[in-house]
N, C-alpha and C positions, 0 to 999 in steps of 0.2 A: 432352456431359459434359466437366469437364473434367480434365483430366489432368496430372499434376505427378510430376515423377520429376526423381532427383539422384542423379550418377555425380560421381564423384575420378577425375580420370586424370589421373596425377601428379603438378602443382600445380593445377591449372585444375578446378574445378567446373561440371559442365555440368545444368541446371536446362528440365525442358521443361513452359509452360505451355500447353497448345491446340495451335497451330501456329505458336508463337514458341518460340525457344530463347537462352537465357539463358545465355552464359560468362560465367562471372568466375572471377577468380584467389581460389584458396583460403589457408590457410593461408602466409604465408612459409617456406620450406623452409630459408630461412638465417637465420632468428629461431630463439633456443635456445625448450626449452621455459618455458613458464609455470612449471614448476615447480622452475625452476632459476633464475630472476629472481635469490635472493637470493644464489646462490655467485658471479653473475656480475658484479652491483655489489657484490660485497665485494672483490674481485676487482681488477673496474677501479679503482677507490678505492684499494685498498691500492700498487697497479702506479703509481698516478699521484703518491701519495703519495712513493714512495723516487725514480721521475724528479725530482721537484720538490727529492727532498735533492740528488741528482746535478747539478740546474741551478745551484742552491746554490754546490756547489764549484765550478762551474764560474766561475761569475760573482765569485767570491771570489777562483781564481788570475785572473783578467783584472784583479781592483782592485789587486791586488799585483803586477802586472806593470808593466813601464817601457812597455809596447804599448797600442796600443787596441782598441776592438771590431773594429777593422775587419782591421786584423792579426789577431786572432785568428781571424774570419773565412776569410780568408785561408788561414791555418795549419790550417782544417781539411780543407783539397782540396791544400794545397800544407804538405808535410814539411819542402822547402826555404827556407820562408819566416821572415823576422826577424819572429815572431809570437810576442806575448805568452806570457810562461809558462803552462802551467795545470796546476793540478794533478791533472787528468785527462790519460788519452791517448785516444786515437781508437776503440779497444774500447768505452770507457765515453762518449764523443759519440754512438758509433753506439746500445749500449745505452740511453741516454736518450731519444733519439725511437724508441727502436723499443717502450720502455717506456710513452711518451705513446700511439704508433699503438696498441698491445694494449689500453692505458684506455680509450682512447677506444671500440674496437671491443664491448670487454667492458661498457662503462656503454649502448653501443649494444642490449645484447642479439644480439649475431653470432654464430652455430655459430664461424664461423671464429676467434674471437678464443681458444677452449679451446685448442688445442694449442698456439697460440704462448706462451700464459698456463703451460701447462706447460712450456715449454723455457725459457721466460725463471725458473720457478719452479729447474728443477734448476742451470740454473748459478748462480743467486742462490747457492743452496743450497752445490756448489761451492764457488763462492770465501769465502765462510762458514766454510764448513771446511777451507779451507786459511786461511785467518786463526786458525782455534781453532789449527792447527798451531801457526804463528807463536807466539801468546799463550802457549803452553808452556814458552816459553824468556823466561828469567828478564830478559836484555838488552833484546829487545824490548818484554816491559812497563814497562822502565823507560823506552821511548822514549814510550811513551803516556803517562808522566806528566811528563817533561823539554818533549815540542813543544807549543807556545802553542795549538796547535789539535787536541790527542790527544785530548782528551774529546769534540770531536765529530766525527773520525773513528771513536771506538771507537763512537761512537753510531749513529753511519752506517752501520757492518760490523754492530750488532746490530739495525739497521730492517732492514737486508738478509735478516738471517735469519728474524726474524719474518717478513715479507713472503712471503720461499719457502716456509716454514713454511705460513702459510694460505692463501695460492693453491694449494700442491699439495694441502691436506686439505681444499677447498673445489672442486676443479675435477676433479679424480679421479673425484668422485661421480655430477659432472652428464654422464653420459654420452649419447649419442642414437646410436640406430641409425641410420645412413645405408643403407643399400640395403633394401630391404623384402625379403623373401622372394620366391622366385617357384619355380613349381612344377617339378617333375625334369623333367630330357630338354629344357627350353626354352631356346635360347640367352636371352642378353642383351641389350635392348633397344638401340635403336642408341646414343641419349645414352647409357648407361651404358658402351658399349663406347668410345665416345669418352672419356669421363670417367678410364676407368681405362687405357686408351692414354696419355692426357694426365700421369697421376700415374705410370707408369712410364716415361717418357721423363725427368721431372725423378727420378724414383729414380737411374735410368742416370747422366744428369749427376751427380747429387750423387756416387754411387759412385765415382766417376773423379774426380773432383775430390779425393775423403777418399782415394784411394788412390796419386793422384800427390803430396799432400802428404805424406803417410803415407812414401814413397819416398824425398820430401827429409830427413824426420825420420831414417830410418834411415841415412841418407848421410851426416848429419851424424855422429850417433853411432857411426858407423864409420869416421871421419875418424882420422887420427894421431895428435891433440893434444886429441882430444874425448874429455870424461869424463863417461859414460851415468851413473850415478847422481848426480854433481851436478846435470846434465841435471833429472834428474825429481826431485829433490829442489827443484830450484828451480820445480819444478811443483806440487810439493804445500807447498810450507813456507813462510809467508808474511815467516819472519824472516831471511831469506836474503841479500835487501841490505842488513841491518842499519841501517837507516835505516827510519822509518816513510812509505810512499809509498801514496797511493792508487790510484794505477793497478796492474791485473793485471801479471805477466811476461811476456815475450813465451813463455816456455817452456810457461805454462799456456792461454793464449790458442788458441796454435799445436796443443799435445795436445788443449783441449776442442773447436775447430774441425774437428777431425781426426775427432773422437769422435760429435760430432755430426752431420757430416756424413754419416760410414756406416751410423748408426742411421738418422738418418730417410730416407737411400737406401734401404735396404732396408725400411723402412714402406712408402715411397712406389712402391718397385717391387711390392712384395705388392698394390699397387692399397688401401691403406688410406688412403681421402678424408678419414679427421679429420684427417688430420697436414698437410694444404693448409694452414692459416692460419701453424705451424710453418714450412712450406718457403719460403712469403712474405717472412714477417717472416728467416729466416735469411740467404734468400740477397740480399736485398734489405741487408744488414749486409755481409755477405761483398763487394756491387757496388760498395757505396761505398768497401769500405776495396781495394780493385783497384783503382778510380778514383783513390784517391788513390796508389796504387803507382805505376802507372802514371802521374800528374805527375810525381813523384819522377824518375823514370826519363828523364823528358823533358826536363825542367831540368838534372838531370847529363849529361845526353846519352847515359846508358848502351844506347838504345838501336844508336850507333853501334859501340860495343864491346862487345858480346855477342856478334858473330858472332865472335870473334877467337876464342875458346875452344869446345869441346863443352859445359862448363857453364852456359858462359854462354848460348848458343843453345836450350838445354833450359829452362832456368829464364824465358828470354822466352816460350819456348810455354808454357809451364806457366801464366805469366801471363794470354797471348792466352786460351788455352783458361779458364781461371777469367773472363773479363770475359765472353765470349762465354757460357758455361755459366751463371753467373748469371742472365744477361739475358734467356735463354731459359727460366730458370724461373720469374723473377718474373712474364714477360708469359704463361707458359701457367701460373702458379695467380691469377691474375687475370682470365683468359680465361671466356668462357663455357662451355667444353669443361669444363672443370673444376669447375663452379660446380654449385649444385642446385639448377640447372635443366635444362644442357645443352643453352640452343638457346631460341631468342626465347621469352621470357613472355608466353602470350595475357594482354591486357589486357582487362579488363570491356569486352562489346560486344555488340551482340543483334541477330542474323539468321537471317533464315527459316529455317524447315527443313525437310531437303531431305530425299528417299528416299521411299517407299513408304509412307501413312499418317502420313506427318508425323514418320517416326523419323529419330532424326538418324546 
């Protein structure tokens, strides 16, 4: 007689005909669902759509520059380089490919692409609204109507909004559960205990990282000749350098990075798996603009002269430790430990089977 039975265990389907057995891979666990197709290419579309305004400028300050491509090039791993103007800074480089990487992931259909699709949605959102700040004041509208190119930055800061606007009322909705249930009193399967090992180790980092910044922020602000509300007014108010600029302040960069940081640290230490594509796509922003500090550093030589001070010996660790801590998080939410799987993918394959009446 024959016999056909089909068990799930965990991705892998196992299928027993006679005294053959049948694995193959089930469903992808890192494919969103079907019934989220459409929030996730509106998604990617919309996310690739404002990169492409961003490449835009980009390619606009290099025509207008005395420099070439290749200087600019250049000027994006080295600060100290005679590199083309552009009318972006290195915040909005790193956000443009990290805007392409989430399109891409999100037209892919990837679990992972939602929460980085929400992190890229709030700070869109952000700096949006510190721009509506800006536009309040009567000076800076009139810079939107004096610079040759005001109408399409004002249009650029309003794609931005719409854009965070429908990726967070679009990606909010498509939620999936990651850990299934499992019954009282039973520990945690081992993948799963690696999995969530894995997402508190990058918690830890990230936490330390937002909280030795978080240290400098307050150092400053507690400096001599430092004044905390212009500080954070130059955080929130986009008309502050009285000139219309498209790049962020370093004042708001430095706050949202801070903010960021210890939010998804504490996601990530809570052992909460959706915020992985988040943690990726952040600190993988965070490694490059370290890398690019650290040329900096190299070329001026400041490496030689930071030992000469306590602050300055503080602030090179604080460096080491953010190159190191980054690098550690992109290779463990890219890992398998982290991923949902947790540990090689049986690949479709069919062998005997083994046990007592042919059970597997």
């Amino acid at each position: 007689m024959r016999q056909l039975r089909e068990a799930e265990r965990g991705s892998v389907m196992v299928m027993q005909d006679g005294g053959t057995v049948d694995v193959r891979p089930g469903p992808d666990p890192g494919r969103a669902a079907p019934e989220h197709r459409d929030a996730y290419l509106l998604t990617g579309l919309c996310l690739a759509l404002y990169a492409g305004a961003l490449l835009a400028w980009t390619v606009c300050g290099i025509v207008q520059g005395d420099g070439s491509a290749w200087d600019f090039i250049e000027g994006l791993f080295n600060p100290a380089s005679a590199a083309a103007p552009s009318l972006l800074g290195p915040y909005e480089w790193a956000f443009t490919a990290a805007f392409l990487v989430i399109a891409g992931l999100a037209l892919a259909q990837r679990r992972l692409a939602r929460s980085a699709a929400l992190l890229s949605g709030f700070l869109l959102l952000a700096a949006s609204l510190r721009e509506g700040v800006g536009l309040c004041h009567a000076a800076y509208r009139h810079e939107y109507s004096n610079d040759p190119l005001g109408s399409w930055a004002l249009a650029t800061r309003g794609l931005g909004l719409v854009v965070a606007l429908v990726v967070l009322c679009v990606m909010f909705p498509a939620s999936e559960r990651w850990r299934a249930a499992r019954p009282a009193g039973r520990s945690a399967p081992a993948p799963e205990a690696d999995r969530r090992r894995s997402s508190r180790i990058c918690g830890v980092l990230f936490l330390l990282m937002g909280l030795a910044r978080l240290g400098w922020v307050v150092a400053d602000l507690t400096a001599t000749e430092a004044d905390a509300l212009r500080y954070l007014r130059d955080a929130v108010d986009g008309s502050v350098l009285g000139t219309l600029d498209m790049t962020a302040s370093a004042e708001f960069t430095t706050l949202g990075s801070v903010l960021v940081l210890l939010v998804l640290g504490v996601l990530a230490f809570r052992g909460r798996r959706e915020v992985r594509g988040a943690l990726l796509v952040f600190a993988a922003m965070e490694l490059y603009l370290t890398v690019r500090t650290v040329v900096w550093l190299t070329v001026t030589d400041f490496f030689n002269q930071s030992v000469e001070t306590p602050a300055g010996a503080l602030s090179m660790a604080t460096t080491a430790y953010g190159l190191a801590a980054m690098t550690s998080v992109v290779v463990l939410s890219t890992g398998r430990g982290f991923g949902p799987y947790g540990g090689v993918r049986a690949e479709g394959f069919r062998t005997p089977a083994v046990g007592r009446n042919g059970g597997v």
